[in-house]
Phi, psi and omega in degrees: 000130191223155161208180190214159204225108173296133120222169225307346187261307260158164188231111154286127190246074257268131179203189202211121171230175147315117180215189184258040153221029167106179193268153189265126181249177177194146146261147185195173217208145182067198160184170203121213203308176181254144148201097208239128162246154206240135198268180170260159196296125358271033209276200200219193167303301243248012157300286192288013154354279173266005158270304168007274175319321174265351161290310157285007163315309200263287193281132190312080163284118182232124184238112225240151174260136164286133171345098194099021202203145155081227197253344170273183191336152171255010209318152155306182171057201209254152182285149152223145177310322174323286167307346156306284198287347153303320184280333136317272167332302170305319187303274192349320186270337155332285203267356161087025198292061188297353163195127190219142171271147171252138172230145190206143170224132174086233142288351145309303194264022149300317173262006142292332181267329145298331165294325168297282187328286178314313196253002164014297199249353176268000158258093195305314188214119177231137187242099146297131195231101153057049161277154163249137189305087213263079175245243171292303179291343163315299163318299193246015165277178180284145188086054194263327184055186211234119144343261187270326160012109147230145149305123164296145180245101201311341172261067168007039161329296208292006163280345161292313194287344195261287156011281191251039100342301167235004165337322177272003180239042139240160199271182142299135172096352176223026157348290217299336186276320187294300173321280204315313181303315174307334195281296182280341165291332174278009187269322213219060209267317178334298206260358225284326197256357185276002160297297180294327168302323187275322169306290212295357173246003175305159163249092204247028191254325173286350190275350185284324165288018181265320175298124181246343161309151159286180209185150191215160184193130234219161180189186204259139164293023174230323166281096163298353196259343191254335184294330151324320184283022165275333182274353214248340195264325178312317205287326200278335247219352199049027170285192178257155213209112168242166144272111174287196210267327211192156175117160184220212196283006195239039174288353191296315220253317173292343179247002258258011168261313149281001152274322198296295216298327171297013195236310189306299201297331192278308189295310177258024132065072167231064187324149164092036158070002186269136199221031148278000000 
């Protein structure tokens, strides 16, 4: 079941597949080669909103809500990246994807780094956008505190308290992206913390030698909580390592011109990022 959606460049395209925990939705734009991205925790597809159109200018784009989040499936028990990544796998095979590039942000590219681990030669290119590098220290460390956490309130406080959660990693002037995260996080407000819990118990260190795409893994200069992990992934994985321009823990949406063209330029191995 697809249904489609204008906008002002291009047409989004809405759809449903099948998996074995109920169905999965995702969008996409374009067509040609597949390139599909998986978003960060609590967010949906409408992270990559405005990368969507320019990733699909060349390419088949594709933004799928990952398993448990956004408009797909809900299961019972508890999240893993694993199982994130089962629900990747079902699309793909759904969609008949037999070679494909991965972009992954955030908790996207954690469960981009295990779908890569599986599917080796069929992950044509994999872009890590501000994964974090899940090692001991990652596991254990201290403070990790609840992320996203609110109480519901009966005077419907806790939608200010969900607000300015994340407030500080938008600029002025970027509402509209702050909206939307709200929008997804109230979806899955019951679960809002079980995406970062679930990060923070991966095991990515046996997983890493699994991978054979090239990979490139690039994060925003104001995230801080992610920029460390670029020397720790440069080291495991021998990749290439960029700092963008600009952006905070949200860059598919605050930078989306410069991520489509660093995801283009990555994707069609066109070093130095130009993706004229």
């Amino acid at each position: 079941m697809t249904e489609t959606t204008h906008t002002r460049t291009s047409t989004l395209r809405r759809g449903y597949a099948p998996s074995r925990f109920g169905q999965l939705h995702y969008v996409e734009c374009g067509e040609g080669e597949p390139v599909l991205l998986l978003h960060q925790t609590p967010r949906s597809w409408t992270e990559y909103l405005d990368v969507l159109p320019l990733v699909g200018a060349r390419h088949r784009a594709i933004a799928m809500d990952t398993l448990g989040f956004g408009a797909s499936a809900k299961p019972e028990g508890p999240h893993s990246v694993e199982r994130f990544a089962d629900g990747v796998s079902d699309l793909v095979d759904a969609l008949g994807l037999d070679r494909f590039h991965l972009v992954g942000h955030h908790t996207g590219g954690v469960i981009a780094v295990e779908v890569a681990a599986r599917f080796q030669d069929r992950v044509a290119s994999l872009l890590l956008s501000a994964a974090a590098f899940v090692d001991d220290e990652k596991r254990n460390g201290a403070g990790h505190g609840r992320i996203d956490h609110v109480d519901p309130k009966p005077d419907g406080s806790h939608l200010l308290d969900l607000w300015n959660r994340r407030r500080g990693f938008y600029r002025a002037g970027e509402e509209a992206g702050l909206t939307r995260y709200v929008i997804d996080a109230l979806t899955v407000l019951d679960r809002v913390e079980e995406g970062h819990q679930a990060l923070r118990r991966y095991l990515m260190e046996p997983r890493l030698p699994h991978i054979t795409a090239r990979t490139l893994a690039v994060c925003a200069p104001d995230d801080h909580y992610s920029l460390p992990s670029l020397p720790k992934f440069a080291a495991a994985l021998g990749c290439e390592t960029r700092v963008l321009s600009g952006g905070h823990t949200a860059a598919p949406e605050q930078v989306p011109e410069e991520f489509a063209r660093t995801v283009l330029a990555w994707v069609d191995h066109r070093p130095g990022g130009d993706s004229a």
